[in-house]
N, C-alpha and C positions, 0 to 999 in steps of 0.2 A: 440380401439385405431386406426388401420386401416381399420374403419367403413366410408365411406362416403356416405352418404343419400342428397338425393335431397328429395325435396318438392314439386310439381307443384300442382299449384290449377286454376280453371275457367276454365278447360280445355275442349275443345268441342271432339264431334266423328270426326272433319275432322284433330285433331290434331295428331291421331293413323298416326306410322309411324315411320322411321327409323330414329334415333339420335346419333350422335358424340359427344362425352362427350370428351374437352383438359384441361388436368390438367397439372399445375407447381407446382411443391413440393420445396420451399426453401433449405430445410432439406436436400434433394437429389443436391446440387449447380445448383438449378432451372432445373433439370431435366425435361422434359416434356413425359405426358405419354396419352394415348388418348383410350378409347374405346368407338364402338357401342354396340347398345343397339336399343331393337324395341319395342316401347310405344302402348301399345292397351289400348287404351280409352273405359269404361265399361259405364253402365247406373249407377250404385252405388256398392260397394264392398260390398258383401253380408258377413253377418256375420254369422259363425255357431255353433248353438247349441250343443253343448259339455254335455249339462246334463246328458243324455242316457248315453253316453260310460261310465261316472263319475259315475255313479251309477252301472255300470253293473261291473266296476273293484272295487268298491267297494264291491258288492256282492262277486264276487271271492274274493277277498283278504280277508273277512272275512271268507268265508268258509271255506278256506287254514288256515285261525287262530287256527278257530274251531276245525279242524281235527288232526292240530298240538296240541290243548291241550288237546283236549279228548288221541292221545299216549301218549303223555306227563304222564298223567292221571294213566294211562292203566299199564305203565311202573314201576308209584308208589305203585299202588297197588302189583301187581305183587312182586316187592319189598321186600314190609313191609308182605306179604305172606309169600313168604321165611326165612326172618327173623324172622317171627311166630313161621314155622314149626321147623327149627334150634333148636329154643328153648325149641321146648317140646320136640325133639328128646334128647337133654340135660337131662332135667328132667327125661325122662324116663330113661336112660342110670343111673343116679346117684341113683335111689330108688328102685334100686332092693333089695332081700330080704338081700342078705349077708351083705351089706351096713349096714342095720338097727340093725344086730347081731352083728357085730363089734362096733357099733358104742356106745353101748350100749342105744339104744333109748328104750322108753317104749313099753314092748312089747315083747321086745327082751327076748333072752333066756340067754343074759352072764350075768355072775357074778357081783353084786356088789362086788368092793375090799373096804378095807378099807381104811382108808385116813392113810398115813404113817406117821412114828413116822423120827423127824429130830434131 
């Protein structure tokens, strides 16, 4: 919005040099505002090559991906590890032998009862 660009073209080496830019702004009740400004005339505006760097944060940034999902990774297994181990700590906890003599599993040494009269 309060971008102003000039445009100059055909412009020669003898044109390099110092310039006073006067502006009036409506908007301001014709305000007038003035800067300098010092012009160097080039042979042509080189342009540059950007692919190298493009490529090389590319490299990083996917490395950085990489690393992040290999913990990512690392963190899951770890995980479902312990939730393994949990579980057969369970299991062993519940199959001990007194378990199976109460319980009357096969096997076992209690009684059948009989089935009672209602």
């Amino acid at each position: 919005m309060n971008n102003i660009s000039i445009v100059l073209r055909d412009l020669e080496f003898s044109d390099t040099g110092k310039y006073t830019c006067h502006v009036k702004n409506p908007k301001e009740n014709n305000l007038q505002h003035h800067a300098t400004i010092f012009l160097q005339v080039v042979d042509r505006l080189e342009e540059v090559d950007n692919t190298v760097t493009l490529i090389i944060l590319a490299v990083v940034g996917g490395v950085i991906g990489l690393l992040i999902l290999i913990l990512l990774i690392k963190k899951l297994i770890i995980f479902i590890l312990k939730k393994t181990r949990e579980k057969k700590k369970e299991c062993l906890v519940s199959s001990s032998g007194n378990d199976n003599t109460e319980n009357g599993l096969p096997g076992s040494k209690a009684e059948e009862k009989p089935p009672s009269k209602v």
